[in-house]
N, CA, C and O atoms as a GROMACS GRO file, in nm:
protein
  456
    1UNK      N    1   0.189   3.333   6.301
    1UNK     CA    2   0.208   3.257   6.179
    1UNK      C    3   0.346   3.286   6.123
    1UNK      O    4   0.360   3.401   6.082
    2UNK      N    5   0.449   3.208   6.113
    2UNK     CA    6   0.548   3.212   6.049
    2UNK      C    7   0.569   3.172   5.918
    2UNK      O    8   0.550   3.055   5.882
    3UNK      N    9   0.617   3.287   5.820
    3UNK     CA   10   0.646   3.282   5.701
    3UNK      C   11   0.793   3.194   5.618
    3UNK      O   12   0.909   3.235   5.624
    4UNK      N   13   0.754   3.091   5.559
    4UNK     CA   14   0.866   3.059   5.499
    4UNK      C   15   0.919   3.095   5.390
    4UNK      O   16   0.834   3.114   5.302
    5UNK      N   17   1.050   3.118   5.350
    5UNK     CA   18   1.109   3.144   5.208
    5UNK      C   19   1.210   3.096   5.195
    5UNK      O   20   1.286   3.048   5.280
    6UNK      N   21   1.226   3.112   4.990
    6UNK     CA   22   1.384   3.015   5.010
    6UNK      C   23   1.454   3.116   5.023
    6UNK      O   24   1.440   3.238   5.023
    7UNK      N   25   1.598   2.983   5.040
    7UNK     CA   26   1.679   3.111   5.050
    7UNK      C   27   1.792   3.039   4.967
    7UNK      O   28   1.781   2.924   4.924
    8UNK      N   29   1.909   3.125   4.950
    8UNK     CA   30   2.056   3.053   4.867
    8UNK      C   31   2.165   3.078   4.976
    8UNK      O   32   2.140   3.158   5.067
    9UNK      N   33   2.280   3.014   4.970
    9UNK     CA   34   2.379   3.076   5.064
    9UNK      C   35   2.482   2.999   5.038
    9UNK      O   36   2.492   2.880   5.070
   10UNK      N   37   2.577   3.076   4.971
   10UNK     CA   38   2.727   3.073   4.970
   10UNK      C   39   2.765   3.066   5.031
   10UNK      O   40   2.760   3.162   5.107
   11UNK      N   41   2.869   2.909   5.086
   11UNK     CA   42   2.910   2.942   5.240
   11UNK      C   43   3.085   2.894   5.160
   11UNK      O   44   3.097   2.800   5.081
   12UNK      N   45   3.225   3.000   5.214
   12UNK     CA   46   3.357   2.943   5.154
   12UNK      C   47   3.372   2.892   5.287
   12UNK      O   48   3.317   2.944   5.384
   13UNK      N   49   3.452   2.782   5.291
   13UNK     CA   50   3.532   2.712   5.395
   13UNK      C   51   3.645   2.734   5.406
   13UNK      O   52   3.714   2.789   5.320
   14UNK      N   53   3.690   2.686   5.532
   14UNK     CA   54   3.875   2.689   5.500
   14UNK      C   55   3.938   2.634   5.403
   14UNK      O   56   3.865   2.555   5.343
   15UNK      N   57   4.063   2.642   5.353
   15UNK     CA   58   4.085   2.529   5.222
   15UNK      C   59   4.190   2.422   5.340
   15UNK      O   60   4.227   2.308   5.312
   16UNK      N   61   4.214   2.480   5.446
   16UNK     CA   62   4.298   2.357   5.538
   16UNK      C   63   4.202   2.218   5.582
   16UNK      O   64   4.096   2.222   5.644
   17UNK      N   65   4.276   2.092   5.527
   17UNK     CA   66   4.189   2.003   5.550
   17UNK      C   67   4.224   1.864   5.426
   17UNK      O   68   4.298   1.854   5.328
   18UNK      N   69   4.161   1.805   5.472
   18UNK     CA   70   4.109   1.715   5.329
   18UNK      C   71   4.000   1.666   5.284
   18UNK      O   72   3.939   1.619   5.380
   19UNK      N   73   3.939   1.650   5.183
   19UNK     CA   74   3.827   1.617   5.120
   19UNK      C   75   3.722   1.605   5.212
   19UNK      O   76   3.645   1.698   5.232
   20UNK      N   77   3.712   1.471   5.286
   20UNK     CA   78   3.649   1.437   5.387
   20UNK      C   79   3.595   1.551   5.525
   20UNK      O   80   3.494   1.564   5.594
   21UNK      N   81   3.702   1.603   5.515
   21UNK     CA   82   3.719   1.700   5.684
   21UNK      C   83   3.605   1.805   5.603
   21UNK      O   84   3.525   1.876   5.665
   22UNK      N   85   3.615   1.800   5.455
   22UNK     CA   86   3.554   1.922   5.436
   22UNK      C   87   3.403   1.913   5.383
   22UNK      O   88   3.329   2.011   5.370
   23UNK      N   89   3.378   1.810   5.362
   23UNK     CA   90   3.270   1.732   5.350
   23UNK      C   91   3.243   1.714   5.511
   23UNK      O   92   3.162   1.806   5.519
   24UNK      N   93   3.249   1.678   5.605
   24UNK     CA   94   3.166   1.722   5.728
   24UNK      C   95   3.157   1.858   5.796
   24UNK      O   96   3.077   1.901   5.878
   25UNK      N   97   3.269   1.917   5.733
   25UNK     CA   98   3.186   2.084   5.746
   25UNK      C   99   3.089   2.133   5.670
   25UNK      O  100   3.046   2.239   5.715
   26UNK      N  101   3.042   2.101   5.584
   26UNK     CA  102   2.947   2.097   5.526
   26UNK      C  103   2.867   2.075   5.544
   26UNK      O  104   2.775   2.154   5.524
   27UNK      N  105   2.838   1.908   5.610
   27UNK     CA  106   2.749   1.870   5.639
   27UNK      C  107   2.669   1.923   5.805
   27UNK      O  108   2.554   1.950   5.840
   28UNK      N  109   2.791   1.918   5.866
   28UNK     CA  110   2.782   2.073   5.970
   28UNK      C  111   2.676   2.172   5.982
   28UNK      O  112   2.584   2.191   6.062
   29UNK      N  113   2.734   2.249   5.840
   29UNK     CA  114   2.660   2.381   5.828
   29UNK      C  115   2.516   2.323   5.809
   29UNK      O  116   2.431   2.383   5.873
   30UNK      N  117   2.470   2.211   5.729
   30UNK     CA  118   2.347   2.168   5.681
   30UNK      C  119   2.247   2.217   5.793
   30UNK      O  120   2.157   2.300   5.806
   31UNK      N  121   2.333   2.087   5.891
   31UNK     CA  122   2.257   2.030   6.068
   31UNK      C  123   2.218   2.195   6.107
   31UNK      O  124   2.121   2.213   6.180
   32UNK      N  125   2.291   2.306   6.059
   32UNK     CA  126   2.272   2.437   6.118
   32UNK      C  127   2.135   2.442   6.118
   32UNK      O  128   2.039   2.432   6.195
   33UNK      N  129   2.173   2.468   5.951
   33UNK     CA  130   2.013   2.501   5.877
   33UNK      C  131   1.911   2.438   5.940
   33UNK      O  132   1.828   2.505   6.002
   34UNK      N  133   1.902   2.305   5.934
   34UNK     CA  134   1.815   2.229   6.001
   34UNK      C  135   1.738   2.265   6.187
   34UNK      O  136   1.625   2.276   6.232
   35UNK      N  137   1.857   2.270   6.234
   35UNK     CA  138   1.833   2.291   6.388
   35UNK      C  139   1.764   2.444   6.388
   35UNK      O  140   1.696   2.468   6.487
   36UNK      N  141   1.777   2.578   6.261
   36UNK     CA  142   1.711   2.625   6.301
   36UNK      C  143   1.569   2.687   6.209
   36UNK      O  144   1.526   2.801   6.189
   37UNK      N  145   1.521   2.536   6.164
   37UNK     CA  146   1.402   2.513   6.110
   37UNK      C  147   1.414   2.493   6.002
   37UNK      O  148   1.316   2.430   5.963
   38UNK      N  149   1.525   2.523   5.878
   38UNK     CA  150   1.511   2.529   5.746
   38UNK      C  151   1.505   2.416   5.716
   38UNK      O  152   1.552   2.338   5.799
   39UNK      N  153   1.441   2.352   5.576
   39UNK     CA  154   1.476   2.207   5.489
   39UNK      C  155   1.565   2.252   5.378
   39UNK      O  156   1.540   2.341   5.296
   40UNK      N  157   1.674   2.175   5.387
   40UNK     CA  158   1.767   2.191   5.275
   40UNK      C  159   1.685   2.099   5.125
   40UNK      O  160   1.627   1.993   5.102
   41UNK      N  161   1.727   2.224   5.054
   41UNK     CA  162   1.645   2.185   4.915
   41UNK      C  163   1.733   2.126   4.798
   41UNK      O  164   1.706   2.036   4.718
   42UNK      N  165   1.829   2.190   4.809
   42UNK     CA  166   1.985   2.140   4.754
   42UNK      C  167   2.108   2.208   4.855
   42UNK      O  168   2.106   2.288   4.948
   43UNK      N  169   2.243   2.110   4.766
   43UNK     CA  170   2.359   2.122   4.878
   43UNK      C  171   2.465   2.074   4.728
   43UNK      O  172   2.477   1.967   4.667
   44UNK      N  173   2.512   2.174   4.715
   44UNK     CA  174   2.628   2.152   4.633
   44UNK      C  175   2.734   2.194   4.627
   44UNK      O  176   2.750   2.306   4.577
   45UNK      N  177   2.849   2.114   4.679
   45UNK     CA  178   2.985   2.171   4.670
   45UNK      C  179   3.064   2.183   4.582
   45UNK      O  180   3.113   2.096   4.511
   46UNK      N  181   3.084   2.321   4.581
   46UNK     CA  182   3.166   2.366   4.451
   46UNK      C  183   3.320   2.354   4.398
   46UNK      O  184   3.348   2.364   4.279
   47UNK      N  185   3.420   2.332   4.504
   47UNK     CA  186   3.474   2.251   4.518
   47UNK      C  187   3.617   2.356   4.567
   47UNK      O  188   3.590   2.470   4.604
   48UNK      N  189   3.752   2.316   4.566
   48UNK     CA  190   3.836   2.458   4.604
   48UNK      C  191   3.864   2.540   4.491
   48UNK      O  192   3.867   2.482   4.382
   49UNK      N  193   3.885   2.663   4.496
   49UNK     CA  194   3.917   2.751   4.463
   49UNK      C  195   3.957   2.910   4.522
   49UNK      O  196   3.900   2.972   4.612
   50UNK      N  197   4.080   2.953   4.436
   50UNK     CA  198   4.145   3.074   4.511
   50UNK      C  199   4.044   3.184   4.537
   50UNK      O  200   3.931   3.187   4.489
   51UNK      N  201   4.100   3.276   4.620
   51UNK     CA  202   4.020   3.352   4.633
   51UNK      C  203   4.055   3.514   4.594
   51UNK      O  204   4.171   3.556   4.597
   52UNK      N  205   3.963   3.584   4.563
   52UNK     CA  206   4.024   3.702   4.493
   52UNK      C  207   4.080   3.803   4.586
   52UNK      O  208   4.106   3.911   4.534
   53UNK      N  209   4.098   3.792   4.685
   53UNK     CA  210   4.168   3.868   4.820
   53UNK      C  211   4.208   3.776   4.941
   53UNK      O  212   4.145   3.674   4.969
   54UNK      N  213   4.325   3.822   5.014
   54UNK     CA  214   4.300   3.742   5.153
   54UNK      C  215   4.208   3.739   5.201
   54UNK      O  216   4.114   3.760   5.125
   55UNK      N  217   4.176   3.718   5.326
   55UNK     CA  218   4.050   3.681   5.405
   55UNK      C  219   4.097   3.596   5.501
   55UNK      O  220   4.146   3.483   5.486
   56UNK      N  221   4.079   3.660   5.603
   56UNK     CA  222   4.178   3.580   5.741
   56UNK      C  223   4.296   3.520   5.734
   56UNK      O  224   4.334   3.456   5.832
   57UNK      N  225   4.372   3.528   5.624
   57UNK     CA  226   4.460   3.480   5.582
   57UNK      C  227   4.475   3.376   5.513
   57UNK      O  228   4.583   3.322   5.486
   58UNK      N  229   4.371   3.344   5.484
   58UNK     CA  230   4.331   3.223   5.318
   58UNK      C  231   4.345   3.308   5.203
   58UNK      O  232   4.308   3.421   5.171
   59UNK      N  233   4.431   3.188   5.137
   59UNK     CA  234   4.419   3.266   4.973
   59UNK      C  235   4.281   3.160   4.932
   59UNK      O  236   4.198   3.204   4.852
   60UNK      N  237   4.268   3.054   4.977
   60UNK     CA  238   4.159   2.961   4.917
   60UNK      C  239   4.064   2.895   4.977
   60UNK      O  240   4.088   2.858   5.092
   61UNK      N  241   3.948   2.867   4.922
   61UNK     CA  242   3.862   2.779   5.031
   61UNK      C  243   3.809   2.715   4.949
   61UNK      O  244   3.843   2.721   4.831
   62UNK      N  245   3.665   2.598   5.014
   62UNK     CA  246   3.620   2.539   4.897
   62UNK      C  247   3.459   2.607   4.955
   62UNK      O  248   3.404   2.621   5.064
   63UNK      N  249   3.422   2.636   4.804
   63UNK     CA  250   3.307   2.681   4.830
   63UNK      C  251   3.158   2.603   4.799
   63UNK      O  252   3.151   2.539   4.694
   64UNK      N  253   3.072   2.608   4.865
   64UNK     CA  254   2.956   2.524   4.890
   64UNK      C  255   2.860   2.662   4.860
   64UNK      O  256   2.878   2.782   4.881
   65UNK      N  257   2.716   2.559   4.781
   65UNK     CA  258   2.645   2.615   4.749
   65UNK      C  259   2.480   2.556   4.837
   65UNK      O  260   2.434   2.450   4.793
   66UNK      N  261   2.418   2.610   4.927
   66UNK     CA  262   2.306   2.613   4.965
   66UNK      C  263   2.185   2.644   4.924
   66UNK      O  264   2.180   2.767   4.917
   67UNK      N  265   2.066   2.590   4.888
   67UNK     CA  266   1.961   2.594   4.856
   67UNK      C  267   1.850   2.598   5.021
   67UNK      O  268   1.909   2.600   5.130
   68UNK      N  269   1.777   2.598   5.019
   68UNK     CA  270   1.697   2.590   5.192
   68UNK      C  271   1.606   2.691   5.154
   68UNK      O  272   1.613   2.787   5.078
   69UNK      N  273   1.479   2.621   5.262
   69UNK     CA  274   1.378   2.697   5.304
   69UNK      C  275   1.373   2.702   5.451
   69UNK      O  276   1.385   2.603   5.524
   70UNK      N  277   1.352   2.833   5.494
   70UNK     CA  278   1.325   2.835   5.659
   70UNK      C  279   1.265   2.958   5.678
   70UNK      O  280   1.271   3.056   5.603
   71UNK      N  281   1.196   2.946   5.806
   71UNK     CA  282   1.126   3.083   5.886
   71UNK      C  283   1.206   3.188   5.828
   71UNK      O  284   1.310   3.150   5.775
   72UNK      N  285   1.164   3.380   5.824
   72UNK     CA  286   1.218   3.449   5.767
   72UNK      C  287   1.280   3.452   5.929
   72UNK      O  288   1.396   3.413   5.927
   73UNK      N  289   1.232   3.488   6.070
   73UNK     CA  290   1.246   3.488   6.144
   73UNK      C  291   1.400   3.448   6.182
   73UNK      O  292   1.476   3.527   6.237
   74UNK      N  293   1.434   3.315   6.145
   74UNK     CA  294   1.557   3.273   6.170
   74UNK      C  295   1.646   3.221   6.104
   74UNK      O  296   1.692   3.107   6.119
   75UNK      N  297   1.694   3.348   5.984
   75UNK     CA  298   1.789   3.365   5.908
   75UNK      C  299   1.895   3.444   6.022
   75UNK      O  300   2.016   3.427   6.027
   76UNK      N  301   1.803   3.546   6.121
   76UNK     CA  302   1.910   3.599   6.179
   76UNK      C  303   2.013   3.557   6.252
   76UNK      O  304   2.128   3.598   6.267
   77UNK      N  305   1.927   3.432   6.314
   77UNK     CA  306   1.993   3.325   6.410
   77UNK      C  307   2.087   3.271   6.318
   77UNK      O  308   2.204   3.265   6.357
   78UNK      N  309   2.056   3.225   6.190
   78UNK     CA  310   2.144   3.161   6.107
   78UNK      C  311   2.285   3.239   6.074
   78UNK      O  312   2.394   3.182   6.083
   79UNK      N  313   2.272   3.349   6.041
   79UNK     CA  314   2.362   3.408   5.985
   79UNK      C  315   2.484   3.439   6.129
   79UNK      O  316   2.607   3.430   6.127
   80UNK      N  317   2.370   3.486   6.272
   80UNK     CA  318   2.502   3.445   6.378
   80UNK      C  319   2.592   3.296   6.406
   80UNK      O  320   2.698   3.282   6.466
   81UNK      N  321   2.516   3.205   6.346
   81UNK     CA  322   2.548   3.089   6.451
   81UNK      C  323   2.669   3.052   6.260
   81UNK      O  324   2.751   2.960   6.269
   82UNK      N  325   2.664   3.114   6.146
   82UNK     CA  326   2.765   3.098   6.042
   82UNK      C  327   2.866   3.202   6.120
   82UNK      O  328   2.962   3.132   6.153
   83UNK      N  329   2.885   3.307   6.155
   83UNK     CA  330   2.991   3.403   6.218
   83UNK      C  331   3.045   3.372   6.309
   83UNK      O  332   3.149   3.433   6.339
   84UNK      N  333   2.992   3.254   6.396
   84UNK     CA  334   3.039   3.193   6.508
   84UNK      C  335   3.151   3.102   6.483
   84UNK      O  336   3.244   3.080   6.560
   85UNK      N  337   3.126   3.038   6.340
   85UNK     CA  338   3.170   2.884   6.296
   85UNK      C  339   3.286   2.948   6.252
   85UNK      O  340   3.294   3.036   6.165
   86UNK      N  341   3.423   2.870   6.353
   86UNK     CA  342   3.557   2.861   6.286
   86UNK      C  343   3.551   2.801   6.103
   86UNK      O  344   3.598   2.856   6.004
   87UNK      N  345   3.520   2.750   6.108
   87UNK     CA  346   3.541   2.649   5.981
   87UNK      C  347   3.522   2.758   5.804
   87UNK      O  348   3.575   2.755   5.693
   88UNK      N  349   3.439   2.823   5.856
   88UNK     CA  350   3.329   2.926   5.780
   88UNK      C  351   3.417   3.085   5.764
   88UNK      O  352   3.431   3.155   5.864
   89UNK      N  353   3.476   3.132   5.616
   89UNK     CA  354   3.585   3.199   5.594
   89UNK      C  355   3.475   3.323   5.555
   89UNK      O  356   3.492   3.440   5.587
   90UNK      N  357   3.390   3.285   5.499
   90UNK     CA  358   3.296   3.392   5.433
   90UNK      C  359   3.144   3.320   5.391
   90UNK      O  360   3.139   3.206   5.346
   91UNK      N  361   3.038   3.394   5.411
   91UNK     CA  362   2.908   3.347   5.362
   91UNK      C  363   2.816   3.478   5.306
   91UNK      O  364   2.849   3.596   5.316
   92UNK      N  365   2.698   3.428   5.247
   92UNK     CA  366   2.630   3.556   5.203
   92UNK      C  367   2.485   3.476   5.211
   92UNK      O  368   2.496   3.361   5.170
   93UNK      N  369   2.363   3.508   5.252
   93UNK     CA  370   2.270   3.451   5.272
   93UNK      C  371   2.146   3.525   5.183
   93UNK      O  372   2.102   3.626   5.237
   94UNK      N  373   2.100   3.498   5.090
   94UNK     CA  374   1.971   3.588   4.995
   94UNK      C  375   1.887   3.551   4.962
   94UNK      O  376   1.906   3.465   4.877
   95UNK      N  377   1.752   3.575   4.991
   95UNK     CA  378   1.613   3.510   4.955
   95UNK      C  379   1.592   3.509   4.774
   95UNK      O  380   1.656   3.584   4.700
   96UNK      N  381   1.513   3.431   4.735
   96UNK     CA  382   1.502   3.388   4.644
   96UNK      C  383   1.476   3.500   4.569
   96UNK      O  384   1.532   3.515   4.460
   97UNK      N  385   1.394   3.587   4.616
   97UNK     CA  386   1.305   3.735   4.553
   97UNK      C  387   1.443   3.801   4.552
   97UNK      O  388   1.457   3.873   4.453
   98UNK      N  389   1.537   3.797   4.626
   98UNK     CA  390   1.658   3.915   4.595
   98UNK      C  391   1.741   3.849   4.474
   98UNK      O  392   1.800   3.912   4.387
   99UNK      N  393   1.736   3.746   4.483
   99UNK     CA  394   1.836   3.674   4.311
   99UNK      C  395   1.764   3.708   4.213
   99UNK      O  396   1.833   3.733   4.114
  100UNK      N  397   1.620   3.722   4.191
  100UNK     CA  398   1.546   3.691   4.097
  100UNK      C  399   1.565   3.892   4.037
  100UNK      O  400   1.587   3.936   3.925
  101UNK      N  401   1.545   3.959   4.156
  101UNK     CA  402   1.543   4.095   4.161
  101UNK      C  403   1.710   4.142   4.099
  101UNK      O  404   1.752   4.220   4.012
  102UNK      N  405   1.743   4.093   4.151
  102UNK     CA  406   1.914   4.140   4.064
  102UNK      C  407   1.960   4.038   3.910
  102UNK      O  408   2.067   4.062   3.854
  103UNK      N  409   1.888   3.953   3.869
  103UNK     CA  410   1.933   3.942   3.758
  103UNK      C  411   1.862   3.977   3.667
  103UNK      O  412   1.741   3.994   3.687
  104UNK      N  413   1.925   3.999   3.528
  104UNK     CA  414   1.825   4.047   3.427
  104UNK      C  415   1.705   3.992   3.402
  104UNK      O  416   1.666   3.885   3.448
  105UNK      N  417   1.635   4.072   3.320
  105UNK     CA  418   1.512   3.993   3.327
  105UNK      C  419   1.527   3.904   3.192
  105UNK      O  420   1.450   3.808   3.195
  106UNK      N  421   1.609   3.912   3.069
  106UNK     CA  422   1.649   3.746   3.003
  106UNK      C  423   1.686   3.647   3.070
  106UNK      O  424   1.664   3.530   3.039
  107UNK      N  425   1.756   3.694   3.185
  107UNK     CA  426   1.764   3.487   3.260
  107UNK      C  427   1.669   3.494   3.293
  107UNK      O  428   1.596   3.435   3.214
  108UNK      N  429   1.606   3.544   3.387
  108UNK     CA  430   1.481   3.532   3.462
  108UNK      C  431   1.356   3.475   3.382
  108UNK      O  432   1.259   3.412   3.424
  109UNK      N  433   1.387   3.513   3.263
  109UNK     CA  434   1.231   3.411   3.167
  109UNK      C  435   1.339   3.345   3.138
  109UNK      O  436   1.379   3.337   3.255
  110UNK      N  437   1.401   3.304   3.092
  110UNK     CA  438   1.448   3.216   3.051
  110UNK      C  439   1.442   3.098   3.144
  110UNK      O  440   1.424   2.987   3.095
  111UNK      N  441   1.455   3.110   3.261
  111UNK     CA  442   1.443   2.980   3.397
  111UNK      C  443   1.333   2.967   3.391
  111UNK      O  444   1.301   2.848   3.393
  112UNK      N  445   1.240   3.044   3.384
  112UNK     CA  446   1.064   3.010   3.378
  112UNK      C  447   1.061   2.908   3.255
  112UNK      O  448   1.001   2.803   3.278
  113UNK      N  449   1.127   2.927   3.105
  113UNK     CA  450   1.080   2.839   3.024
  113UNK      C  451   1.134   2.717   3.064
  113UNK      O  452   1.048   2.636   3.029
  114UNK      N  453   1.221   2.660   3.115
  114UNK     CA  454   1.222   2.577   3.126
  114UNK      C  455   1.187   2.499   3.244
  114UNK      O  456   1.195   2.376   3.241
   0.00000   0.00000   0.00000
């Protein structure tokens, strides 16, 4: 029986490109998610911005915000097949229970009330 959960994931891109180029890396990463079982729940790109250190030698990327549910099973696959991807400068992948667990507990009711 395989367990599903959500998950969030920050993925920065290269900032080389234009709008478009970077909008199908995106959509890219989605097909990832997808191919390895997740349903994307939301997908929002955050758009460019610098970055607070180099990083392969980007000062900037544009950063995208992931929502998804998939097997716990194959986050691992996920997180290799993001380390693989030229396009992909930095990512961070966290189940829903670890966001909820690191913020205070005033946001945390506070998202419940509404």
């Amino acid at each position: 029986m395989t367990r599903e959960r959500e998950y969030e994931a920050l993925i920065i891109l290269r900032a080389a490109g234009t709008e478009p180029e970077v909008a199908k890396h995106a959509a890219h990463v989605e097909e990832q998610v997808k191919k390895a079982g997740g349903n994307i729940a939301s997908s929002q790109p955050m758009g460019r911005r610098k970055l607070a250190f180099r990083i392969s030698r980007q000062t900037e990327g544009y950063y995208h915000l992931l929502r998804f549910h998939a097997p716990t099973e194959r986050v691992a696959e996920l997180e290799r097949l993001f380390r693989l991807n030229d396009t992909i400068v930095r990512f961070i992948i966290l189940s829903a229970e670890e966001i909820e667990a690191s913020q205070p507990r005033a946001v945390v009711a506070n998202r419940a009330d509404h």
